[in-house]
N, C-alpha and C positions, 0 to 999 in steps of 0.2 A: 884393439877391440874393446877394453876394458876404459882406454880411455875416451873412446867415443861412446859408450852405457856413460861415465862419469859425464862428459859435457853435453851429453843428450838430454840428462835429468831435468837442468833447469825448465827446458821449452818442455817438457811431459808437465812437470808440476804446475808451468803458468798457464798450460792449455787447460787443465785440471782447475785451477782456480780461477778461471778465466768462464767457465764451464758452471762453476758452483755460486758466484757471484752471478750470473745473470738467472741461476735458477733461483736465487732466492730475491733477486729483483723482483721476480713475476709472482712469488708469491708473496712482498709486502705490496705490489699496487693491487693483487686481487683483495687482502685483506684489506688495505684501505675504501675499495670499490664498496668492501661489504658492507664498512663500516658507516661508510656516509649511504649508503643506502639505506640503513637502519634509520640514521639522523633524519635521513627525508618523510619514511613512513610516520616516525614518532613526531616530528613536525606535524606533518598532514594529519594525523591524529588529535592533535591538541589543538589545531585548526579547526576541524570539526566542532570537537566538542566547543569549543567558545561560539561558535556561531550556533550552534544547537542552544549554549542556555541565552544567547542573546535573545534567540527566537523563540524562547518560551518568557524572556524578561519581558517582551513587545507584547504577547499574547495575554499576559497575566494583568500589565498594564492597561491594555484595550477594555481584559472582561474590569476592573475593578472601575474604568471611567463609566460600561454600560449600565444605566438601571436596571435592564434586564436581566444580568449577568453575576452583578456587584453580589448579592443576597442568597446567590446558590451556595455557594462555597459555605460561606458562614452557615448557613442554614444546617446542610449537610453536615458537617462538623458537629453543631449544637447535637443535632441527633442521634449520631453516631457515641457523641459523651454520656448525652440522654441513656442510650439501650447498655453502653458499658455501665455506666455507674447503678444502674439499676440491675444488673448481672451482678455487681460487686456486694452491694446493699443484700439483696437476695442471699447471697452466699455466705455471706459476712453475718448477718444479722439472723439469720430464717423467718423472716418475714413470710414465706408461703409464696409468693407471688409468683414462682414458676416462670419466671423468664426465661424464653427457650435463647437458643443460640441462633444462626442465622442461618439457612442454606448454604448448601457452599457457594454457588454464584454469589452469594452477596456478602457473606462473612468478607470472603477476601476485598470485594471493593469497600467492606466498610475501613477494614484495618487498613487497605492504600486511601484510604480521604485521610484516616487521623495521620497518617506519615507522613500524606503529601506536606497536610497543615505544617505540621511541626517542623518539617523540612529534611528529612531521612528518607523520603521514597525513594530514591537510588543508590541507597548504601547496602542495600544487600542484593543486588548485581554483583556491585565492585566486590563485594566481602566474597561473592562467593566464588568470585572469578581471581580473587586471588588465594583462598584459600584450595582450591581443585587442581593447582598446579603442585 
């Protein structure tokens, strides 16, 4: 009896490890499955985005060849420095001149022209999309 428990072990033990080798098979190909699944989304992602500013480099291009178009931006800009620097003078100096501030509708689109100009209008998206995590 005793010495079939002793030469029985072996075949328990390799069924056992026989047993524990394919359970962890399935969970390195799930973990690889997840892994390059990540790789694909963050591909496709960075996909996106380069075709997104291709298609704002064509867009900015187009308005800068149109007469029509060419004069907005700058223009907008000038005035937007225009009503800041005279908020700044005002405040700085006390000149009197009571420059008020702007609505809210337009406060914000004046501060998105000077960010667009300078080139920071998407940095506080990302800033705030990584700071919230």
């Amino acid at each position: 009896m005793w010495a079939s428990l002793i030469l029985g072990l072996p075949g328990i033990a390799g069924k056992l490890l026989d047993y524990l080798g394919k359970r962890s098979d399935n969970t390195v190909l799930t973990n690889g499955q997840n892994v390059s699944g990540d790789t694909t989304v963050a591909q496709a992602q960075l996909l996106a985005y380069v075709e997104e500013r291709k298609v704002i480099a064509q867009e900015r291009a187009a308005q800068h060849l149109s007469p029509w178009t060419a004069w907005m931006i700058p223009t907008a800009f000038g005035l937007c420095m225009l009503h800041f620097g005279a908020i700044v003078l005002d405040s700085t100096f006390l000149f009197n001149w009571r420059v008020a501030k702007l609505p809210p509708p337009y406060d914000e689109m004046e501060r998105y022209i000077v960010l667009s100009v300078i080139g920071v209008a998407g940095v506080q998206g990302t800033l705030r999309k990584l700071f919230t995590k």
